[in-house]
DRENVEXLO-952538 format. One record per residue (C-alpha): residue in one letter; x, y, z. Coordinates in steps of 0.001 Angstrom, whole numbers, plus 500000, padded with zeros to 6 digits. Layout:
<atoms>
AXYZ
...
</atoms>
This chain:
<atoms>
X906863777410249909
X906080774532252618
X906503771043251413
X903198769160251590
X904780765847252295
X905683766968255682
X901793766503256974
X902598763039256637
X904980762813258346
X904730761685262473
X904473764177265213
X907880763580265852
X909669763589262861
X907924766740262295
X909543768338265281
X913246767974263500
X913196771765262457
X913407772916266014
X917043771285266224
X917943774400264354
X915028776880265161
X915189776514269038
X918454778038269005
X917855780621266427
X914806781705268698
X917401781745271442
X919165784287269785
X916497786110268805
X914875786889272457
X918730787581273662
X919337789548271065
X916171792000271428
X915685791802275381
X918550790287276493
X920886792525277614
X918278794615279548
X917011791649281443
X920307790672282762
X923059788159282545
X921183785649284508
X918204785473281928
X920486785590278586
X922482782533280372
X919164781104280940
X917382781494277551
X920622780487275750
X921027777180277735
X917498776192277364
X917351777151273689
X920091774636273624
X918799772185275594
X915775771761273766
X917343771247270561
X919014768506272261
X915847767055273786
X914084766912270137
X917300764981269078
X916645762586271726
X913024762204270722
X914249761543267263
X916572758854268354
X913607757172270271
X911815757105266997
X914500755893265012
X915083752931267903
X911065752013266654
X911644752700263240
X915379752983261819
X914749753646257934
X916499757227256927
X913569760135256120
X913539762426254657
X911489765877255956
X911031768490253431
X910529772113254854
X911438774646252152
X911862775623248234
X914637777228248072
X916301777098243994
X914412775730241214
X916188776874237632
X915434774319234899
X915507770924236429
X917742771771238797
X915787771873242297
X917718772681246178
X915116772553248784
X915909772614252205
X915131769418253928
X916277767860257191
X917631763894256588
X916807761923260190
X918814759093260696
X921032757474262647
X924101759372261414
X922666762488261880
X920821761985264455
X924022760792266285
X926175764194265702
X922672766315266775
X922725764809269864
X926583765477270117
X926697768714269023
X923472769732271131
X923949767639274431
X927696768858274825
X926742772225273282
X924391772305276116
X926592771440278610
X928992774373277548
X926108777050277466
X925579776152281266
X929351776109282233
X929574779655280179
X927451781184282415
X929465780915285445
X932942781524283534
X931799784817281369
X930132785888284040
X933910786170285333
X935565786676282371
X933943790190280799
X934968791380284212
X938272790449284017
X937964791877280504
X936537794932281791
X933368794918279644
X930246793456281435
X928184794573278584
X929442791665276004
X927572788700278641
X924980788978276305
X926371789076273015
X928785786025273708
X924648783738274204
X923916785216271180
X926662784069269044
X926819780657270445
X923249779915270086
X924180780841266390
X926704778199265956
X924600775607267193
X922151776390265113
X924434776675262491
X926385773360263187
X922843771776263117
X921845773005259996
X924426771241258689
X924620767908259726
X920697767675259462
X920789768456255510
X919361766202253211
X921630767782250317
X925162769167249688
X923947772582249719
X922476772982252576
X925393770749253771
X927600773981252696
X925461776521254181
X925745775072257566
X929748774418256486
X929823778485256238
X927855779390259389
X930299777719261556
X933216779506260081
X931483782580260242
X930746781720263965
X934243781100264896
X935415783984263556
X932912786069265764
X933888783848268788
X937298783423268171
X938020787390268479
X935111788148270741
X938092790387272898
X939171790945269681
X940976794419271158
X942748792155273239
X946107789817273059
X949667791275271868
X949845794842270356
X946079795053270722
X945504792725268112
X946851789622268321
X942930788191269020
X941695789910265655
X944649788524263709
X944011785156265414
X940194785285263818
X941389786553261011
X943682783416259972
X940890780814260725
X938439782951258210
X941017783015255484
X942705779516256144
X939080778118256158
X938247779939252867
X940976777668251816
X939435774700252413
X935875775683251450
X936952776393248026
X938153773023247897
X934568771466248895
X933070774325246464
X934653772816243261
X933438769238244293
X930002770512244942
X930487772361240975
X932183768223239701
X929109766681241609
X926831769539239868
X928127769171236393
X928312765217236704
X924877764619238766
X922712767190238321
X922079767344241758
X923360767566244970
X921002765720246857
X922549762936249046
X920430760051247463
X920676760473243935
X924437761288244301
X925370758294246065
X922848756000243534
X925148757805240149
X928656757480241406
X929340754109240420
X928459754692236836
X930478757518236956
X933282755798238474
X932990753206236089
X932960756215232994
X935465758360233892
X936970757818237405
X939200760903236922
X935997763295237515
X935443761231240936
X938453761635241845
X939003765060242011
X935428765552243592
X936453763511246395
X940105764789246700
X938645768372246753
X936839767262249310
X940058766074251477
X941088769703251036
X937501771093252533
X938314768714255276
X942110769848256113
X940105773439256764
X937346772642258615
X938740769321260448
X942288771394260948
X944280768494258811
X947851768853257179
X948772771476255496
X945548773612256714
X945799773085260564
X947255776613261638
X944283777964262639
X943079775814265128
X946045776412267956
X945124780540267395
X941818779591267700
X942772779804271729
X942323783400271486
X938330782720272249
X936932782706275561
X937532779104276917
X933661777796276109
X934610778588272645
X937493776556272387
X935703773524274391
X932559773972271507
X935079774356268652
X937171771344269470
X934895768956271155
X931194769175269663
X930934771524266155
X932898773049263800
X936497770650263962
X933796767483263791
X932104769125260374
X935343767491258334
X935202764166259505
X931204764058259244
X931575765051255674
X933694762140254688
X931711759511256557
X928387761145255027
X930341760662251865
X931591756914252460
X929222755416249302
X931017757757246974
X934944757508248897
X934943753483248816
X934450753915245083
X938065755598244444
X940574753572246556
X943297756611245857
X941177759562247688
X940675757110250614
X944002755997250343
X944883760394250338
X942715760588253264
X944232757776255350
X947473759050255163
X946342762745255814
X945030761591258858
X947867759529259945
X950671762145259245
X948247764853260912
X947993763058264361
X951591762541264708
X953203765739263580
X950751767392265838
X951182764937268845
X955046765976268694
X953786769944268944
X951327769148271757
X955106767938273699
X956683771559273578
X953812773851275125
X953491775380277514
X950300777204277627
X947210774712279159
X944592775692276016
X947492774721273220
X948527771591274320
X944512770485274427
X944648772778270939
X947308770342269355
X945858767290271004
X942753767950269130
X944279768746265684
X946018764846266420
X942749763301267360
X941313765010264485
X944038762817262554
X942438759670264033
X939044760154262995
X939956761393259410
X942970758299259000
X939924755671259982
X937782757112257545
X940362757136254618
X940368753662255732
X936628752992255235
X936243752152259220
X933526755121259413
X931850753296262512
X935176753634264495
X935681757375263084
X932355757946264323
X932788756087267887
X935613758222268565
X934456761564267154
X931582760429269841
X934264759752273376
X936405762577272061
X933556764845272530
X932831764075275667
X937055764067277028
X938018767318275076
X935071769040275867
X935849768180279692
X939393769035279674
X939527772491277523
X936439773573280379
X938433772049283131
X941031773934281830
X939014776643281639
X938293776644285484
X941938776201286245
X942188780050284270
X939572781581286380
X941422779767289484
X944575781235288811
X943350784627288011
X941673784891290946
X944398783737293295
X946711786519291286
X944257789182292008
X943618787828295784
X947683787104296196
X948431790240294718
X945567792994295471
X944728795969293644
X947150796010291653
X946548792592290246
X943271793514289398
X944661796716287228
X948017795327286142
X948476791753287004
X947221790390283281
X950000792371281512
X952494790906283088
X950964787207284795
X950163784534282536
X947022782268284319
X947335779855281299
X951244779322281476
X951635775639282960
X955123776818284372
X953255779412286994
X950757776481288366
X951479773076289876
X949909771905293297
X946593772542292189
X945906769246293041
X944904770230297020
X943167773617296107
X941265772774293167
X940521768894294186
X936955768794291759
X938666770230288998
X941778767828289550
X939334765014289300
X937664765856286775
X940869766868284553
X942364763332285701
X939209761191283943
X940006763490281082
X943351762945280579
X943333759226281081
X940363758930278166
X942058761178275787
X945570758824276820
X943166755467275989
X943687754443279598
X941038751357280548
X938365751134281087
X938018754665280225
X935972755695276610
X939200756620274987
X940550753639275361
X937522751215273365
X937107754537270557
X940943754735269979
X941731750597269867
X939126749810267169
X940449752694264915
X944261750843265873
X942654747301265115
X941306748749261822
X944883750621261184
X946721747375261735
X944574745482259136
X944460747454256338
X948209749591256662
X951076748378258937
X952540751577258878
X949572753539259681
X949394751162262724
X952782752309263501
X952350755983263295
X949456756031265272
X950857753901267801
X953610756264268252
X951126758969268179
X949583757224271562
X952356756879272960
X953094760446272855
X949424761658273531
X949867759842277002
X953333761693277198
X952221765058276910
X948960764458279169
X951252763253281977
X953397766057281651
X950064768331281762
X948978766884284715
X952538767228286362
X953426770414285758
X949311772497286280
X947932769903289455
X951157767789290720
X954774768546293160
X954365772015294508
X953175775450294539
X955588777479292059
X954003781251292553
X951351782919294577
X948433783083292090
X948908779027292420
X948875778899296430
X945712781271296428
X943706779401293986
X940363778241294775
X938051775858293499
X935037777086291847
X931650776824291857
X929481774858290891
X927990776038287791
X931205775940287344
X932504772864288494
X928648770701287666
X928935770340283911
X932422769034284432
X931151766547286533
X928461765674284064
X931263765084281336
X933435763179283696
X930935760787283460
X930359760902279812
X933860760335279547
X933951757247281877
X931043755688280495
X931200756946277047
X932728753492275760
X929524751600276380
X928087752964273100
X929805750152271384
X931376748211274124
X933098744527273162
X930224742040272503
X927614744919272283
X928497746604269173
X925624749576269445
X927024751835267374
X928056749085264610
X923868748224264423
X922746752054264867
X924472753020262049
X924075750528259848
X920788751988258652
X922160755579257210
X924813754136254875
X925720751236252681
X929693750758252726
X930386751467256815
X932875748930257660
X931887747488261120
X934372748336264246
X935597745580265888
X937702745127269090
X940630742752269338
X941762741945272711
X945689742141270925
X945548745544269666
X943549746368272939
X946089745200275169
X949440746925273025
X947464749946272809
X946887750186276727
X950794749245277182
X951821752103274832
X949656754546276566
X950917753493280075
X954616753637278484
X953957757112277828
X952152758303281263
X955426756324282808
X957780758686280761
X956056761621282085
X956229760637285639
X960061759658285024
X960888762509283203
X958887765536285310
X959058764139288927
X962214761463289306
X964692763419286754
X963657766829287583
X960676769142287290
X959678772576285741
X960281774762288876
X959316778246287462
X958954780145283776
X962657780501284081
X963678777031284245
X964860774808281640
X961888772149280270
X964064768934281137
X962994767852277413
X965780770853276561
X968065767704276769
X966629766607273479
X968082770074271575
X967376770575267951
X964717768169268316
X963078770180270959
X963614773770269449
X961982772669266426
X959270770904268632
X958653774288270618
X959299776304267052
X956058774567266112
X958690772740263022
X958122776610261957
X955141775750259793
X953390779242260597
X957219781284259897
X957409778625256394
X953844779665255266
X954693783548256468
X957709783394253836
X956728781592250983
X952618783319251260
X951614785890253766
X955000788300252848
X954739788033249144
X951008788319249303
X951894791570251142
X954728792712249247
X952617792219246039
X949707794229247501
X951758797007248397
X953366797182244868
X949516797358243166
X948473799694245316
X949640802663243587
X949119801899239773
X946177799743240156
X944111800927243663
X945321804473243374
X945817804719239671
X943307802785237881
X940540802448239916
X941136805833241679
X941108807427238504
X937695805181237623
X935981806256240352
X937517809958240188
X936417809827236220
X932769809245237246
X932777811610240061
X933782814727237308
X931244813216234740
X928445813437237747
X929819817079238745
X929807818147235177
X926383816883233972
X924957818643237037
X926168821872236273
X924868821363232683
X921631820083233934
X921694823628236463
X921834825767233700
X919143824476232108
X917083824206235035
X916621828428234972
X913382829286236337
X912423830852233394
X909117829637231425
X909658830789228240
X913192828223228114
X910767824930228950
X908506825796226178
X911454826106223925
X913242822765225316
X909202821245224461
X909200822684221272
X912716821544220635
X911606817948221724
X908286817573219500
X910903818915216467
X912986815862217355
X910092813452217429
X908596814597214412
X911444814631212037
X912318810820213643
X909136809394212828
X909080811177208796
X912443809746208244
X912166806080209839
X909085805796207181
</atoms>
């Protein structure tokens, strides 16, 4: 049933729905007319579906600049047992208003750059027919993603929480025939469904706490009865929010649930540009922001969260230094940047968590496409340096995303080199670059509330800057190292347009709360009480920018003045390091540690129930009903004769049977 309330409501607050039904009509036209109309219109209807999501999130901002108070718009009933009442209704304010036009504006961006680089890629793929399908499912995980950061409740927080996991497994093996053996994409998909399951059984059992505590799960009333109950029994808190942290390590990829995210790759490279950079890695770190009033209550879950954050960034920046393939180093960067956002929440700076959730966006977003259009350039200069039988061979035994069969890129793919350049130096917190403000107020906030945080994440900047400058080195600087390099071409500019578009994002992105402006600080003052303000200190500022410069320096020293990756056969010169750097390329052998200790024996265990329990009990279950079926029918057969004279004695038999029940029940 339609809420009433939302006649009230202004014209434009009353639009907020189409954030999520825009796409969903999207969809809904590609999915019945679509592929018959061509690639052109699917492209088309996808990107605009998109697009105007993003322009009624811009509306709502302009209303929110006039009036800033949260509201609430109620839409649908949805449960009502007892007391207990979920509707779905879409909260506008500044908070969520902030990630819609995030998740929609880049989102849109993507949609547009897809077109050019699927239009490419099912060819390469062989299969022309899936154009289609791929606008289908990514107008379903924008609609998804904005279903849940536009919930008023919990709930409907979760049910957006799901759609984006469903949507990245769909996305995530979209060639899911493809990859090692055939399928190396499936399994890929497969581990972020599971993994994720993980973590949403974590933010299930807080949503059952908050339940059983609140009797709701509507933001408001949650946020107005956790005091008392952290004043009653703080243990209960406690676990809600800690079983939160552990929905967060799966969505947000956070220690010990980040193994997903770097098989995540196995998408198209749009995916992996809307996965890291604008929905479903952001859903963690919105949740515990969203959640500040009822975090800053129990200093231990913050204090949990913090240090999940911290430990996250760093392990993964040391990863980032040992890959090789383009997509995994931006894969690992994320899962560390990631780190930041969570470790300044744990710390109650949610402004700063949100100001670089924000810049990161617009960086990662440009560098996994710009990545993405170094791919297409290299397959295309394999095919063109090697003919025919590139085009039918080449990808089984070429690798267009392996950084060791690039370099000089620089000269043949000069946009794209740009482009990647403004990325890198955000992501590396280079000045005046958007990185650099987002990353030094979550530092500033680190160094007064946990020295050693500030330490860890300084040493996590340090070696972000490293392993950009070695990224840059080895795919766009020194010299051509195979064919497919020295035949690349740029490409064009639906290609090459959107990256331009986020080049500028990423320039400019800072001003959102730039030193003495503090934007961000007064826009989001209005969703929640307990948002500590970000502030920028000149200090931190200025060590920060020296770190990052220390580790661009190293780079440069290490991969052009002591020596440089030649081919795929050359030693990395970071093979001096040893140990240190086979456990750095082993990945610390997290995924071979989790293999032993939970995949085999999970295996091993199902294999030994299969006979007695699959194939014994339940076989025998089903088998037992199957005979009781078969031999009531051939009872039932003989009965059923033909013969007239049998009914009426069946009828007569029946009345007997009626008549001597009702003379003895008197």
């Amino acid at each position: 049933m339609l809420f009433s309330e939302a006649q009230s409501l202004t014209p434009v607050l009353s639009m907020v729905p189409l954030v999520v039904f825009l796409p969903v009509l999207g969809l809904i036209i590609n999915l019945l007319v679509g592929r018959r109309l061509g690639e052109g219109f699917s492209g088309a209807i996808a990107s605009l579906a998109s697009g105007g999501s993003f322009v009624v999130a811009l509306l709502l901002a302009f209303e929110l600049a006039r009036s800033p108070e949260p509201v609430t718009v109620p839409f649908l009933d949805w449960i009502t047992i007892g007391e207990f009442s979920a509707r779905w209704a879409f909260r506008v304010d500044t908070l969520s208003v902030t990630m819609m036009l995030v998740v929609a504006g880049v989102g849109t961006l993507i949609h547009i750059y897809a077109i050019g680089y699927m239009h490419q890629d099912v060819r390469h793929n062989d299969d022309p027919g899936r154009f289609n399908r791929f606008f289908v499912y990514l107008n379903l995980f924008i609609a998804a993603m904005m279903i849940l950061v536009s919930a008023d409740n919990y709930l409907m927080l979760f049910v957006g929480w799901e759609g984006v996991g469903l949507c990245s497994y769909l996305l995530i093996g979209f060639w899911f025939e493809k990859g090692k053996d055939g399928i190396a994409n499936a399994r890929a998909a497969k581990k972020a469904f599971v993994v994720n399951r993980i973590g949403d059984f974590g933010l299930l059992i807080a949503l059952f706490l908050m339940f059983a505590h609140f009797g709701t799960l509507d933001f408001a009333p949650v946020f107005e009865k956790a005091p008392a109950l952290a004043a009653a029994t703080p243990g209960v808190l406690l676990a809600m929010t800690l079983f939160m942290l552990l929905g967060v390590t799966g969505k947000s990829a956070q220690i010990p649930l980040y193994v997903w995210l770097p098989d995540a790759m196995a998408g198209p490279t749009p995916v992996s540009a809307l996965i890291h950079a604008a929905t479903m890695v952001t859903a963690g770190v919105y949740l515990v922001v969203r959640s500040t009033p009822v975090f800053t209550l129990v200093p231990a879950a913050q204090n949990a969260v913090m240090w999940v954050g911290a430990l996250t960034a760093v392990f993964a920046a040391t990863i980032a230094i040992g890959q090789f393939d383009i997509k995994r180093v931006l894969a690992y960067s994320t899962i560390s940047q990631l780190g930041f956002m969570v470790a300044a929440a744990g710390m109650g700076a949610g402004v700063a968590a949100m100001f670089h959730l924000v810049t990161h966006a617009f960086f990662k977003a440009l560098l996994f496409l710009a990545a993405g259009s170094v791919i297409l350039g290299m397959e295309k200069g394999h095919e063109q340096a090697h003919g025919h039988e590139a085009e039918q061979h080449g990808h089984d035994h070429f690798d267009p995303q392996d950084m060791r069969n690039m370099g000089g890129l620089r000269d043949r793919m000069p946009t794209t080199y740009w482009v990647y350049l403004i990325g890198a130096l955000a992501l590396s917190g280079i000045a005046p670059l958007s990185g650099f403000f987002s990353k030094d107020e979550i530092l500033h906030a680190a160094e007064g509330n946990h020295v050693a945080v500030f330490a860890i994440l300084l040493v996590t900047a340090f070696l972000t800057a490293f392993y950009m400058g070695r990224q840059l080195i080895l795919v766009f600087g020194g010299t051509v190292r195979t064919r497919a390099a020295g035949a690349s071409r740029e490409n064009p500019a639906i290609i090459t347009l959107p990256l331009i578009l986020l080049a500028v994002l990423s320039a400019a992105g800072g001003l959102i709360n730039f030193p003495g402006s503090w934007a961000l600080d007064k826009w989001l003052e209005h969703s929640l009480e307990g948002l500590a303000p970000a502030s920028f200190d000149p200090l931190t500022a200025l060590v920060s920018l020296l770190v990052a410069m220390g580790g661009l320096g190293t780079a440069y020293l290490v991969y052009l003045v002591a020596g440089q990756v030649i081919e795929t056969t050359t030693p990395d010169p970071l093979e001096k390091l040893g140990p240190l750097w086979k456990g750095i390329t082993a990945k610390w052998g997290v995924d071979e540690l989790y293999d032993a200790l939970i995949v085999r024996p999970y295996k091993a265990l199902a294999g030994f129930l299969a006979h007695p329990i699959d194939q014994g009990v339940i076989d025998n279950i089903s088998g037992g009903i199957a005979w009781l079926m078969n031999a009531s029918a051939e009872v039932l057969r003989r009965v059923q004769n033909g013969f007239v004279r049998s009914y009426a004695l069946i009828v007569l038999i029946g009345v007997v049977a009626i008549l001597t029940y009702i003379v003895a029940s008197r």
